[in-house]
C-alpha positions as CSV (number, residue, x, y, z in Angstrom):
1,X,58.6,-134.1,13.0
2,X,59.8,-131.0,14.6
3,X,61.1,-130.7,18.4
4,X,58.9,-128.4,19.6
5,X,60.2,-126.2,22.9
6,X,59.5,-124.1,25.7
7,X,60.9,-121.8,27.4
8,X,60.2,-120.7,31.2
9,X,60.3,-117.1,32.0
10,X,60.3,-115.7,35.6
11,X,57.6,-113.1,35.8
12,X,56.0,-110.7,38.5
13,X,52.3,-110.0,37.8
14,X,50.2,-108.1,40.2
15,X,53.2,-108.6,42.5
16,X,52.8,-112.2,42.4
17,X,56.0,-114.3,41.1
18,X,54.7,-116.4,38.2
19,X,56.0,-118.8,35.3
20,X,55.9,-117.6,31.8
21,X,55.7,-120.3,28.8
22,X,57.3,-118.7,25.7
23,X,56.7,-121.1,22.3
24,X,57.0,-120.4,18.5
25,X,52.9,-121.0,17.1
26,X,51.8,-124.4,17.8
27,X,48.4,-126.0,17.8
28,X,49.7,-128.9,20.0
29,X,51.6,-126.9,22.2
30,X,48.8,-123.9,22.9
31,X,46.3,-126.7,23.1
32,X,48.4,-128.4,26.2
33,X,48.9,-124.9,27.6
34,X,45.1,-124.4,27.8
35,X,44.5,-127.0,29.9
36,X,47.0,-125.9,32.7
37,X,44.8,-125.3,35.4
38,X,44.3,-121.3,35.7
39,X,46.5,-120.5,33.0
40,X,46.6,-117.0,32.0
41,X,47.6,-114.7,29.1
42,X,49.8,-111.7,29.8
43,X,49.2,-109.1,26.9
44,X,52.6,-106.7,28.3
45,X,54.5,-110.1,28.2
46,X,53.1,-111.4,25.1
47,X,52.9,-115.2,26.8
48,X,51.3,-117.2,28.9
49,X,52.2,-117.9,32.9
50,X,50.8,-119.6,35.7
51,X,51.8,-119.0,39.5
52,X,54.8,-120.1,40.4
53,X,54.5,-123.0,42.7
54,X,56.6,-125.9,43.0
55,X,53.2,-127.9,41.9
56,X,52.8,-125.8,38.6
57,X,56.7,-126.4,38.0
58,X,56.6,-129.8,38.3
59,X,52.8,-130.1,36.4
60,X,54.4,-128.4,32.9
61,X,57.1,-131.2,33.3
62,X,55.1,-133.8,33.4
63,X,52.7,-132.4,31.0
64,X,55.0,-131.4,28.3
65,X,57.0,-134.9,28.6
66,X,58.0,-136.8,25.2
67,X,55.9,-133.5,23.4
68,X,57.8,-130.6,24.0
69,X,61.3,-129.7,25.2
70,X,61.6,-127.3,28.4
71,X,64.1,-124.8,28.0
72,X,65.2,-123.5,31.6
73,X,68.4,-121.9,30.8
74,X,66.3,-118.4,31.4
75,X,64.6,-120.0,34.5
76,X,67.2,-121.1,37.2
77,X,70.3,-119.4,38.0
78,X,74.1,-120.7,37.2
79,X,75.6,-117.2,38.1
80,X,78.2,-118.0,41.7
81,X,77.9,-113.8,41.5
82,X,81.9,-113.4,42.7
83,X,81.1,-115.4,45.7
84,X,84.6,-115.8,48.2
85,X,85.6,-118.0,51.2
86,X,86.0,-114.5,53.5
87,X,83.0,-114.0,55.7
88,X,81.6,-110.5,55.5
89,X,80.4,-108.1,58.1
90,X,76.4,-106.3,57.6
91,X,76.0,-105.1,60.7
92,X,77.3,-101.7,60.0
93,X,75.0,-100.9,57.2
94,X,71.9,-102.5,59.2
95,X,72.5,-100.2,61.7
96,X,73.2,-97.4,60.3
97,X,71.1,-94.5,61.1
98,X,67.7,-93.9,58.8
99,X,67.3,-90.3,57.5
100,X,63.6,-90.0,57.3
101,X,62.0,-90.0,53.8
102,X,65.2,-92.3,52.4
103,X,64.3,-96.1,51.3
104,X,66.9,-98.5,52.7
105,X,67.8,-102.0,51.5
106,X,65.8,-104.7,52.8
107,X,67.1,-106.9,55.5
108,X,66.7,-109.8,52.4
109,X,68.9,-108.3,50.4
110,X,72.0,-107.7,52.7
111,X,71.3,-110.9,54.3
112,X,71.7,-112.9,51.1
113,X,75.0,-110.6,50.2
114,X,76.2,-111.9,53.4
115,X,75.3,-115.6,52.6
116,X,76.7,-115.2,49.2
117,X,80.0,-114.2,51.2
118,X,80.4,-111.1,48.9
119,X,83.6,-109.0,49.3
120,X,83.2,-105.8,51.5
121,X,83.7,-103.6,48.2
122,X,81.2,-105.4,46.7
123,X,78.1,-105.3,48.9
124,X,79.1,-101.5,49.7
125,X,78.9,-100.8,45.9
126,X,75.7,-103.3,45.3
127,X,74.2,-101.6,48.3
128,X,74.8,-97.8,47.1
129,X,73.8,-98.2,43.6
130,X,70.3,-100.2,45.0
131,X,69.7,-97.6,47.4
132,X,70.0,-95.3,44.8
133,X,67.9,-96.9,42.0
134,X,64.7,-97.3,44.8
135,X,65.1,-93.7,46.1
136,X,64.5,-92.8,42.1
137,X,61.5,-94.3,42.7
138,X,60.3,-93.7,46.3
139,X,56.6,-93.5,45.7
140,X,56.4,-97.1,44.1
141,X,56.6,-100.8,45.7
142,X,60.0,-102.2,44.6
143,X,58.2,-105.4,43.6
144,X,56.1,-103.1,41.0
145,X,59.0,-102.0,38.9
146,X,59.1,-103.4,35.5
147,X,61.6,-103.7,32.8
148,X,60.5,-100.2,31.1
149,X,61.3,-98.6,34.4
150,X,64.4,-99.9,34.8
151,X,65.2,-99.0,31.6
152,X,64.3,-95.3,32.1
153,X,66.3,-95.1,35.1
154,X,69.5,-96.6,33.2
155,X,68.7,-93.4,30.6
156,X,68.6,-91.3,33.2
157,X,71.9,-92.5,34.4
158,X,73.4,-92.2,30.8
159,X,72.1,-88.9,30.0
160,X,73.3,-87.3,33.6
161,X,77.0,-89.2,32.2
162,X,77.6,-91.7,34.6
163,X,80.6,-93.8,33.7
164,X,79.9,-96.9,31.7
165,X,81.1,-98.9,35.0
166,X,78.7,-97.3,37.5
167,X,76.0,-98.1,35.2
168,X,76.9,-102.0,34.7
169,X,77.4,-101.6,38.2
170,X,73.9,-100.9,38.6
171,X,72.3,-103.3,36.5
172,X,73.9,-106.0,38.6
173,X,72.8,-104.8,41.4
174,X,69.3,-104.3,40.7
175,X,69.4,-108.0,39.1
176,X,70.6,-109.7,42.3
177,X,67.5,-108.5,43.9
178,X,65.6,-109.7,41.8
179,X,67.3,-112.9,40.6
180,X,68.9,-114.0,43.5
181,X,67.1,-112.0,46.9
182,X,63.5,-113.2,45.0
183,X,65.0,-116.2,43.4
184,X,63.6,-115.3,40.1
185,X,66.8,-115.2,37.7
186,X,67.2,-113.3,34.5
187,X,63.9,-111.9,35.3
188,X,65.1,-108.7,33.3
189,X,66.5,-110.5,30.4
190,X,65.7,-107.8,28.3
191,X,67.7,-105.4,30.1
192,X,70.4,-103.9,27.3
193,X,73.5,-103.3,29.0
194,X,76.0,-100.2,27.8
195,X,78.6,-100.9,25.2
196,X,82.3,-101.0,26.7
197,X,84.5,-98.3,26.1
198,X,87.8,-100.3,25.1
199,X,90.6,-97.9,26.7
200,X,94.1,-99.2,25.9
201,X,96.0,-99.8,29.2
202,X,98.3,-96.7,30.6
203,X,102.0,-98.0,31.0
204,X,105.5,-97.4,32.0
205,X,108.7,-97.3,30.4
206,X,111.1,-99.1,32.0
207,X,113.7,-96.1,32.8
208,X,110.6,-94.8,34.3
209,X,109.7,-97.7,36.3
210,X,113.5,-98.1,37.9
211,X,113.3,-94.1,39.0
212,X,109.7,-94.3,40.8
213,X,111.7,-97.5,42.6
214,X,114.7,-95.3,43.5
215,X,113.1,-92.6,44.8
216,X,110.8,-94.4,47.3
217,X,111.0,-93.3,51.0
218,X,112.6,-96.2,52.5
219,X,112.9,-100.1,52.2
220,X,109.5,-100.7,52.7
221,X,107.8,-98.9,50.2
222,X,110.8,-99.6,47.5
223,X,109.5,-103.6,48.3
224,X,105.7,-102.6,47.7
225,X,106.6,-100.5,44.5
226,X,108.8,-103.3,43.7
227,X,106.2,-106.1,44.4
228,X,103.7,-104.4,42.2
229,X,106.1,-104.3,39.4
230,X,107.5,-107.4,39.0
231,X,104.7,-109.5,40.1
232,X,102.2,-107.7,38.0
233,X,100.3,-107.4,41.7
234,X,96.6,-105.8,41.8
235,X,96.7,-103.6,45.0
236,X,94.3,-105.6,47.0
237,X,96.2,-108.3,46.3
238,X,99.5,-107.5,47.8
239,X,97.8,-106.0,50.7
240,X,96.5,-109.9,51.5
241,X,99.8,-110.9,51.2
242,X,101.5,-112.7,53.6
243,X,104.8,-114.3,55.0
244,X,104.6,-118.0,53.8
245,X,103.2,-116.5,50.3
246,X,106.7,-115.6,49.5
247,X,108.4,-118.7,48.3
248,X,111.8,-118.5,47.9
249,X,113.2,-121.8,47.0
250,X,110.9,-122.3,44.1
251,X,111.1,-118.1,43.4
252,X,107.4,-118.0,43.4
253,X,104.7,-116.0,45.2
254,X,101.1,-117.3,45.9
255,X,98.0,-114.8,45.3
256,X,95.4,-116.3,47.6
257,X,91.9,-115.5,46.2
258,X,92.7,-112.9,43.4
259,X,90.3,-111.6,41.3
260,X,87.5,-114.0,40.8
261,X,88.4,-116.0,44.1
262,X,91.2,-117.5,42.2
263,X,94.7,-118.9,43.9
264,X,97.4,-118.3,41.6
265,X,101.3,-118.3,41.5
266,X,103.2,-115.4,39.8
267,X,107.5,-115.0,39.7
268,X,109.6,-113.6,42.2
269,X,112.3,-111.4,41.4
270,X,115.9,-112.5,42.6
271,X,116.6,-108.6,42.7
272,X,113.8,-107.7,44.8
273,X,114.2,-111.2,47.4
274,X,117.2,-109.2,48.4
275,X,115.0,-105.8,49.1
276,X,112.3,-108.3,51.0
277,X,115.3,-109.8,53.4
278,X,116.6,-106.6,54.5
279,X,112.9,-104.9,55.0
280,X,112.1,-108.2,56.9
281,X,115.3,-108.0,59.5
282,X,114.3,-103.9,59.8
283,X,110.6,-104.1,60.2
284,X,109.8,-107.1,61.5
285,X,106.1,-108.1,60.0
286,X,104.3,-111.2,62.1
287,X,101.2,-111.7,59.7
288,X,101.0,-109.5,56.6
289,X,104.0,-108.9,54.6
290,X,103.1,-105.2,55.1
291,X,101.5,-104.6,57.7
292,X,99.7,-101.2,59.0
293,X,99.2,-100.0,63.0
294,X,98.1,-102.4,65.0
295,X,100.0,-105.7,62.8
296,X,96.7,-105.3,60.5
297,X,96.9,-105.3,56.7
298,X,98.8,-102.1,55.3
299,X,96.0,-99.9,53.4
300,X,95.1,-99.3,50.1
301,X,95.1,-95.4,49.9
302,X,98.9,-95.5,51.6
303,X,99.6,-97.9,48.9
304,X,98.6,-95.4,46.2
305,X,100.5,-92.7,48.3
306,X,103.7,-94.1,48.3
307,X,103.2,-94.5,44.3
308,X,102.5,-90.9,43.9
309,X,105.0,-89.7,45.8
310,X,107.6,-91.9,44.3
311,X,107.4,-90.8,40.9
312,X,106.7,-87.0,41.2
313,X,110.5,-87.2,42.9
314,X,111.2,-89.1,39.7
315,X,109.8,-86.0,38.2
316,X,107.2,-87.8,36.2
317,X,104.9,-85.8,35.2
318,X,102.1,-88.2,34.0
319,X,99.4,-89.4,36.5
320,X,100.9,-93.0,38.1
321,X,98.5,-95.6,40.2
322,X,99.9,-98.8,41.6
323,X,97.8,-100.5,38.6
324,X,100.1,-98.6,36.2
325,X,102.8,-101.4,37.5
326,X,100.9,-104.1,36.6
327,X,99.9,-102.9,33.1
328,X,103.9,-102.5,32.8
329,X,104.5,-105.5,33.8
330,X,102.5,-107.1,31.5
331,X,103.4,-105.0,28.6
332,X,107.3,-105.5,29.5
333,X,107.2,-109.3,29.5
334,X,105.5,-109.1,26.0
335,X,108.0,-106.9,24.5
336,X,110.7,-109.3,26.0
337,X,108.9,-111.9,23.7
338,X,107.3,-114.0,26.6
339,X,104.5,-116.0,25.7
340,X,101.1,-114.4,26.0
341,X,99.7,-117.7,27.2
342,X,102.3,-117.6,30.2
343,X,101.2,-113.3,30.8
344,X,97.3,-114.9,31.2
345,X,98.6,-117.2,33.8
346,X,100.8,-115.0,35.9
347,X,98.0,-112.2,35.4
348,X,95.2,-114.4,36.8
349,X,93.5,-114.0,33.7
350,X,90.3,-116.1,32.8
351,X,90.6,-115.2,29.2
352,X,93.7,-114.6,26.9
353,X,91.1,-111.8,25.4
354,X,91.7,-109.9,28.5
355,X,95.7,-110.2,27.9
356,X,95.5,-109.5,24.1
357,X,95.1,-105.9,25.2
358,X,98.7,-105.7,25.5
359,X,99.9,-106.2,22.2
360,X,98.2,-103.0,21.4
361,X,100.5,-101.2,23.9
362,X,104.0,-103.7,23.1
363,X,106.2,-101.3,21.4
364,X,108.6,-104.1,19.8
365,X,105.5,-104.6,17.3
366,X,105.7,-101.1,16.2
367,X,109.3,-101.0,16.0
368,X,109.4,-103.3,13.4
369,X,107.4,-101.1,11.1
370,X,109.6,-99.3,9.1
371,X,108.0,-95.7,8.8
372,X,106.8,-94.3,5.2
373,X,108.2,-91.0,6.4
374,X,111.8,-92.5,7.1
């Protein structure tokens, strides 16, 4: 005999939350179903749903038991949705002030971004492309929208050429208000999301990596160049650095809560521990190990500044960003013939897929090649 399943799908129907019960043909099974007490059929859904009630939940349990298999995999959430340790601040954006005939986020949804302990990045980028996607539709109730309309709007977004980032950007925002603010996940399960564009990485030679280094200002920003370089540092990671994250007997440095909210520990260069003593005797830092006015963490855009600057006196005429170090970085270690396994952990990469894009970029590959020409 056949396992029979089914699946629960979260549903809004007459802007009431419901359960949807999705099964292949079965006598047995639609027989069962019919006797659910006010059981429904959707004809837009193509299945049958009941309220959603702790009750209901707990009556297709019981009811289905030893007959049918309940798939919840599309029912209750597993997603963490970047969550970190660092409390957030939503006051600002509560209180900003409300231009008349503009929809705003609802308290619920910046109060469970702040429960969720979102970085500030994040909820100011959730919040945007929200705010954006209900202003598209100001003269409808949020709780009306449907997949189709969603849909349309992400068209819209495609057709007016919005990067293939904003738009993923905005489908995960307009899911976390309606999988994790109304507790009803993969609601839009149906939602298609953009194919990636797969650019290859932008990097450095090494000549070109030791100039940018010479030509910075003073010790301070040769250290942040430096750091970026030879720890294969994201930005906002070595801004959170700080003093006892440099460790010098074991020639380590610890990124707390990287990318992902992960701890990790990436090598220290013996050249650049010698840079990082004489900028600590000159500047002094208490906290941070770069640290802005008022001892607070150094910013980002003077970060990307003292980049800039650096390599147009290097006379480089390409475009450089401090992630342009890191991408080197990576690249460098794999032409040196280090393992890729070790570049994913030093990286703080969840996937050696993500490294692999390197060897695309790892000139010692090519090099190899004899050319047909030659």
């Amino acid at each position: 005999m056949d396992r029979k399943y089914i699946t629960l799908k979260n549903l809004i129907i007459e802007k009431e939350k419901c359960i949807g019960l999705k099964f292949f043909t079965d006598k047995v099974v639609q027989a069962m179903v019919n006797d659910l007490p006010d059981i429904k059929w959707s004809e837009k859904f193509r299945m049958n749903y009941i309220s959603n009630t702790p009750k209901n939940l707990e009556l297709i349990f019981r009811t289905f038991r030893g007959v049918a298999w309940i798939n919840c995999n599309h029912f209750y959430s597993r997603a963490s949705f970047g969550r970190q340790e660092n409390p957030v601040e939503v006051q600002q954006l509560e209180n900003r002030e409300k231009l008349s005939g503009r929809r705003y986020c609802p308290k619920s949804y910046l109060r469970k971004l702040e429960l969720k302990r979102y970085a500030n990045s994040t909820i100011r980028t959730y919040v945007s492309c929200f705010e954006t996607f209900i202003n598209h539709y100001n003269d409808r109730e949020i709780q009306d929208l449907n997949e189709e309309d969603i849909r349309m709007y992400l068209q819209k977004l495609i057709r007016d050429d919005f990067s293939h980032s904003y738009i993923n950007q905005a489908i995960n925002a307009i899911k976390f208000y309606y999988e994790v603010v109304l507790e009803m996940p993969n609601r839009f399960y149906a939602i298609e999301r953009p194919r990636p564009i797969e650019k290859l990485p932008k990097v450095l030679a090494k000549e070109e990596i030791m100039a940018i280094i010479e030509n910075t200002n003073n010790i301070k920003h040769r250290c942040i160049v430096g750091l970026l370089y030879s720890a294969g540092l994201r930005r906002k990671e070595l801004l959170n650095l700080k003093l006892e994250d440099i460790d010098s007997k074991r020639m380590v440095i610890k990124v707390s809560a990287g990318k992902g909210n992960k701890d990790r520990f990436t090598i220290l260069s013996e050249k650049l521990l010698r840079d990082l003593r004489k900028y600590f005797l000159e500047w002094r830092p208490t906290k941070f190990l770069f640290e802005g006015p008022g001892r607070k963490s150094y910013s980002g855009e003077s970060v990307s500044c003292i980049v800039k600057n650096a390599a147009k006196k290097a006379n480089i005429k390409k475009r450089v960003t401090p992630h342009m170090l890191r991408h080197s970085f990576a690249t460098h270690l794999l032409e040196s013939g280090t393992d890729l396994r070790y570049i994913q952990v030093l990286l703080g990469h969840r996937s050696t897929k993500t490294t692999e894009i390197y060897t695309h970029v790892a000139t010692n590959i090519f090099l190899k090649i004899k050319n047909p020409l030659d």
